[in-house]
C-alpha positions as semicolon CSV with decimal commas, in nm:
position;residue;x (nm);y (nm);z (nm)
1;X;-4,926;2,811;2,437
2;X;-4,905;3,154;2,264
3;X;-5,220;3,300;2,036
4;X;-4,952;3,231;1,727
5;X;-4,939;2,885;1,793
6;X;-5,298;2,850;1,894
7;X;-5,366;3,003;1,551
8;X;-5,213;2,756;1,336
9;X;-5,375;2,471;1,569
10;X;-5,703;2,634;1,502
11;X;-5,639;2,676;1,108
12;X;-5,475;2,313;1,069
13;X;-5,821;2,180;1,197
14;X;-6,056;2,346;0,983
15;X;-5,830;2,446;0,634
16;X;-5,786;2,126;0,436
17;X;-5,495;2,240;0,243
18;X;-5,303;2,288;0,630
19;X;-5,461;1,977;0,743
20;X;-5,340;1,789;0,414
21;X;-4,997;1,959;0,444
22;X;-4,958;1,828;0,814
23;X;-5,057;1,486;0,672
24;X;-4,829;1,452;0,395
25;X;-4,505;1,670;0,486
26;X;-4,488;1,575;0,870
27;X;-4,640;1,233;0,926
28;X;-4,631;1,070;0,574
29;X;-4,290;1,219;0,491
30;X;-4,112;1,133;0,819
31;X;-4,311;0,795;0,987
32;X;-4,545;0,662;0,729
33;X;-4,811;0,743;0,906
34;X;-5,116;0,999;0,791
35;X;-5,404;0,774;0,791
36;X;-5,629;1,052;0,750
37;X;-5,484;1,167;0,452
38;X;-5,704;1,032;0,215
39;X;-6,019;1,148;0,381
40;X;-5,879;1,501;0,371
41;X;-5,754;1,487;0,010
42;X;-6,116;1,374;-0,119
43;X;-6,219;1,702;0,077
44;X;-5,979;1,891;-0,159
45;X;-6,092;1,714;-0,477
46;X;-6,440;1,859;-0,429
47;X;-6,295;2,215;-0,433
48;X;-6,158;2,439;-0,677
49;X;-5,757;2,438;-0,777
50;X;-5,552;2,524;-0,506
51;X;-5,240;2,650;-0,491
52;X;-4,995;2,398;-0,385
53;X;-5,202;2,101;-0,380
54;X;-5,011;1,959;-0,632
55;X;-4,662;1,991;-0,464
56;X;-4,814;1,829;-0,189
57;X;-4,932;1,584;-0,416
58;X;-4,636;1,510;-0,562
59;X;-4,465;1,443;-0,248
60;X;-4,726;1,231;-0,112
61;X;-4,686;1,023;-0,366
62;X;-4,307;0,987;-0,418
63;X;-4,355;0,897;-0,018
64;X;-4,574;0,629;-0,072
65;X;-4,312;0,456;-0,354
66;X;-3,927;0,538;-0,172
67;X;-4,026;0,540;0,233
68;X;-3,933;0,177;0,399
69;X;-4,238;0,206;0,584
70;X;-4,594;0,321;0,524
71;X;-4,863;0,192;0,741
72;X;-5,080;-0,064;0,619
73;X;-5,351;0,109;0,688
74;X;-5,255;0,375;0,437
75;X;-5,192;0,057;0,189
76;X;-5,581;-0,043;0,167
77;X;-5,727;0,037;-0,156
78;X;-6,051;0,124;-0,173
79;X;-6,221;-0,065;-0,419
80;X;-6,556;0,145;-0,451
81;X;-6,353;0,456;-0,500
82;X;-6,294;0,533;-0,851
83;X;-5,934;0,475;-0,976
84;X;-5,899;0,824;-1,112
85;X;-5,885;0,891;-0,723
86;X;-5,504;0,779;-0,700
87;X;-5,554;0,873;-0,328
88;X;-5,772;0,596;-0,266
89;X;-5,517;0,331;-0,418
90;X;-5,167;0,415;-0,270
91;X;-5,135;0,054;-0,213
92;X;-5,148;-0,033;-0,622
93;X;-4,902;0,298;-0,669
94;X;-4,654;0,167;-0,401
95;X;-4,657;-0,164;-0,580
96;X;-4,624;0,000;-0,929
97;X;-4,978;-0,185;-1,050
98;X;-5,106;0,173;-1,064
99;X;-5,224;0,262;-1,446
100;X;-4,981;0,598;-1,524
101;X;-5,239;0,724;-1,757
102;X;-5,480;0,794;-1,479
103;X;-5,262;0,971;-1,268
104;X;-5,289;1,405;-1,353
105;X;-4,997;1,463;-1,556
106;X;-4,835;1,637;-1,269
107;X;-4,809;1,273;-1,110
108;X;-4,698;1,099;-1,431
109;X;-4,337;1,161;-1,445
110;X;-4,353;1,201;-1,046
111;X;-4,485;0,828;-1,027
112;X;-4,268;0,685;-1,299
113;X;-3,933;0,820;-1,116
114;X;-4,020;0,705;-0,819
115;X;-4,111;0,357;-0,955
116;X;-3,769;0,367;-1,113
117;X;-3,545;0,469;-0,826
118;X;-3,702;0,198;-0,656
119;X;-3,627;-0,089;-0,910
120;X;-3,322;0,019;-0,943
């Protein structure tokens, strides 16, 4: 493996914007899988605003409404999490019992077009 590649290994395991990016845009996106996404985007929460968290966010979530699958691990809700934590209820957004007005407005109209697409 070249030092390029061994670089963005290295930087995927200890950034949690690259490790959140891996977890949303490659296994979320394209299997259903990410089961450590949550963990990682509670890391992120504690931190300041990033820039392009909430692309990532957005696409996370319209993943978890429109893909066939997501695995039911990812489906779990946490009930001792707080709900303003939508990443710790994707299985309430993915049924549509998720309140809207929690959601950061940059999810709102995400969430509700999703929902819609998939109703209709």
């Amino acid at each position: 493996m070249d030092r390029t590649n061994l670089a963005r290994l290295s930087e995927k395991k200890t950034n949690p914007l690259e490790r959140y990016r891996e977890y949303v845009e490659f296994q979320l996106a394209i299997d259903g899988e990410g089961v450590g996404l949550r963990q990682v985007r509670e890391k992120l929460a504690q931190t300041a605003a990033i820039e392009g968290l909430m692309e990532l966010d957005v696409f996370a979530l319209d993943s978890i409404v429109v893909n066939d699958y997501v695995n039911i691990a990812l489906l779990q809700d946490d009930p001792a999490q707080p709900m303003q934590k939508w990443w710790w209820h994707l299985g309430k957004i993915r049924r549509g019992e998720y309140p809207v007005d929690l959601l950061p407005d940059s999810l709102r109209m995400a969430y509700s077009e999703s929902s819609m697409a998939q109703t209709a």
